[in-house]
C-alpha positions in Angstrom: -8.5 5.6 -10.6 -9.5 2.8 -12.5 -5.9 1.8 -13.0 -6.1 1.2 -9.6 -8.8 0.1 -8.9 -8.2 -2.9 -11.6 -4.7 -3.8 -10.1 -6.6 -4.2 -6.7 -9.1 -6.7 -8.3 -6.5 -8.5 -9.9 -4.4 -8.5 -7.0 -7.5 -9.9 -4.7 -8.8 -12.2 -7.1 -4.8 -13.9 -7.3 -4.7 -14.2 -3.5 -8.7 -15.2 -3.3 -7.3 -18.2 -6.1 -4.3 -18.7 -3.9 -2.4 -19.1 -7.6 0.6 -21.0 -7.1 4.2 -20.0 -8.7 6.9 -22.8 -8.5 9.8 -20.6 -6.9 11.9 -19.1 -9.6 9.0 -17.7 -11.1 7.3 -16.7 -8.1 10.6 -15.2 -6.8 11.0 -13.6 -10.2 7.3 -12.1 -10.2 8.2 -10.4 -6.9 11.7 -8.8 -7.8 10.2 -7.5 -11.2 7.0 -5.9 -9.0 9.1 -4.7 -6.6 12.0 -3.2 -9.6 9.1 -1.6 -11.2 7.5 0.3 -7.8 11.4 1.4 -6.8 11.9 2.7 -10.5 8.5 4.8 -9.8 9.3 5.2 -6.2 12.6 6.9 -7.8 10.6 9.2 -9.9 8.4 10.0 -6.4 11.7 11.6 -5.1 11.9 13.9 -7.7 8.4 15.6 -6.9 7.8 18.7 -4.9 7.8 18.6 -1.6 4.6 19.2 -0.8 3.1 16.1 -3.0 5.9 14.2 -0.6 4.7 15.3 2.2 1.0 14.9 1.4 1.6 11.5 0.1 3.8 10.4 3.1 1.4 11.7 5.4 -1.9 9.7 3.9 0.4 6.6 3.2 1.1 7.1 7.2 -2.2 7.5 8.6 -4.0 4.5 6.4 -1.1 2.1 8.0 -1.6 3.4 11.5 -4.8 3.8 11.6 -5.7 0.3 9.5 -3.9 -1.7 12.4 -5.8 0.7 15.0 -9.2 -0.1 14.0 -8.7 -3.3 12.8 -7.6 -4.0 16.5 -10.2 -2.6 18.2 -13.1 -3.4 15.9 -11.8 -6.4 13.4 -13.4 -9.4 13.0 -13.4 -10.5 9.5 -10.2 -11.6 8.1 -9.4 -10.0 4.9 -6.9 -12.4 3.5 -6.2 -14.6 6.1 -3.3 -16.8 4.0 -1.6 -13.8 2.8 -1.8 -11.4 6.2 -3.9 -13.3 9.3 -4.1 -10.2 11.4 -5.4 -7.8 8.0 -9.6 -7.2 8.7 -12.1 -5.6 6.5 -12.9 -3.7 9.4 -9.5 -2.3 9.8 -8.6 -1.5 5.7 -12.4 0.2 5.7 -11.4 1.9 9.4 -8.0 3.3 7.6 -9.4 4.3 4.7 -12.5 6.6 6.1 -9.6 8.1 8.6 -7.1 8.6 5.3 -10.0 10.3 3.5 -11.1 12.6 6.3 -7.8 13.5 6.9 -7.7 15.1 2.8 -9.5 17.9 4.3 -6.7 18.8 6.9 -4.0 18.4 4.6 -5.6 19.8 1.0 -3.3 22.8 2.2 -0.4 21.2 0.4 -1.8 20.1 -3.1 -3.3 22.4 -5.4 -6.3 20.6 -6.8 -10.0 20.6 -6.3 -11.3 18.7 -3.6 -13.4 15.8 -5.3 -10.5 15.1 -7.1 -8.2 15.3 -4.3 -10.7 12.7 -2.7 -9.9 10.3 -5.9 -6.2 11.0 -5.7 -6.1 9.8 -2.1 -8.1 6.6 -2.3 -5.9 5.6 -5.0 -2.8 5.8 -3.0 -4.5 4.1 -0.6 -5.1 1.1 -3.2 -1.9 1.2 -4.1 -0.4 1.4 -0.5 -2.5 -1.8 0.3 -1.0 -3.3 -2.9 2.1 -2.8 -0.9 1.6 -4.5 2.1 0.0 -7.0 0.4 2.4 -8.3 -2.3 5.2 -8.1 0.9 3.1 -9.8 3.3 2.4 -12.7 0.2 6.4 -12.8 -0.6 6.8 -13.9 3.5 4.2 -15.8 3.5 5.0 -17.6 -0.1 8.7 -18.2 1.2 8.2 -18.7 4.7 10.2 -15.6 5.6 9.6 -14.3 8.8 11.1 -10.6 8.6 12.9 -9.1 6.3 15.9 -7.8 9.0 16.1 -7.3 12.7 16.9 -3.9 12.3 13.8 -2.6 13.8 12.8 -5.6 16.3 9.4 -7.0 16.2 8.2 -4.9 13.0 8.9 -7.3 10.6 12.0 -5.4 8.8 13.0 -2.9 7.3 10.9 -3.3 4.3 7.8 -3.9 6.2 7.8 0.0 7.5 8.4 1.4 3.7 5.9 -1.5 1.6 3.1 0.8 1.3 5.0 4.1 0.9 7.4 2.2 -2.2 3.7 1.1 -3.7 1.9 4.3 -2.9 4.8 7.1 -4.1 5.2 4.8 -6.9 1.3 5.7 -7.7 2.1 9.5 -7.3 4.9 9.3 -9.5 3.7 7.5 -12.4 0.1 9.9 -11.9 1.9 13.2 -11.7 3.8 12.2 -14.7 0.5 10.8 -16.7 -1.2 13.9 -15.9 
């Protein structure tokens, strides 16, 4: 958890900064984050099914239900350079949904429930890590979507960001532990 929860102060304190990478670098930075979630991401597919599932399904409901409250409630920008339409109100909005829905789903995971509760809001961390570092790479390069496979959405990579980050998370943590 506090692997996590570092990365995600790093992370917000680079954006906050608004660091600058000339484009090689900053192009570099990306592929290597992005190599080193798929590698984990990888790993994710080799789990059990049921840590899949549960890990799809949080990863899931904290994207839908982030741009659901954050639509209907969201005032404050979160990062407004990086992703204009992210609000506090909608990560906080996600993340109390994401947790509540642990209890529904503890079915599939065999671990005690407070830790469950710690297992979950790191995926969540790391599935914001996601969709933040894609949302910066568009921003950064002036990239509007990624493909026009799935109109309107932003690409292909835009519907699996937080999952790459968040399974990545699982992966590395299942094999750590």
């Amino acid at each position: 958890f506090l692997l996590a929860f570092l990365m995600l102060i790093v992370l917000i304190l680079f954006f906050v900064l608004n660091i600058q990478f000339p484009i090689w670098p900053g192009f570099l930075f990306f592929l290597f984050h992005k190599l080193a979630f798929s590698v984990f991401f990888f790993a994710y597919s080799g789990l059990n099914k049921e840590q899949i599932f549960f890990t799809f399904a949080l990863v899931s409901i904290f994207d839908s239900f982030s741009q659901i409250t954050g639509e209907l409630f969201g005032k404050i920008r979160l990062l407004p350079h990086i992703s204009p339409n992210k609000t506090v109100e909608g990560f906080i909005g996600g993340a109390i949904i994401t947790l509540l829905s642990v209890i529904l789903l503890k079915a599939f995971i065999d671990m005690p429930i407070l830790k469950l509760f710690i297992f979950a809001a790191e995926i969540i961390i790391f599935a914001f890590i996601g969709d933040l570092s894609t949302s910066y790479y568009k921003r950064k390069y002036k990239v509007k979507d990624f493909s026009r496979l799935i109109p309107g959405h932003g690409g292909i990579l835009d519907r699996f960001d937080s999952l790459i980050a968040g399974g990545a998370w699982v992966a590395l943590a299942s094999y750590i532990t």
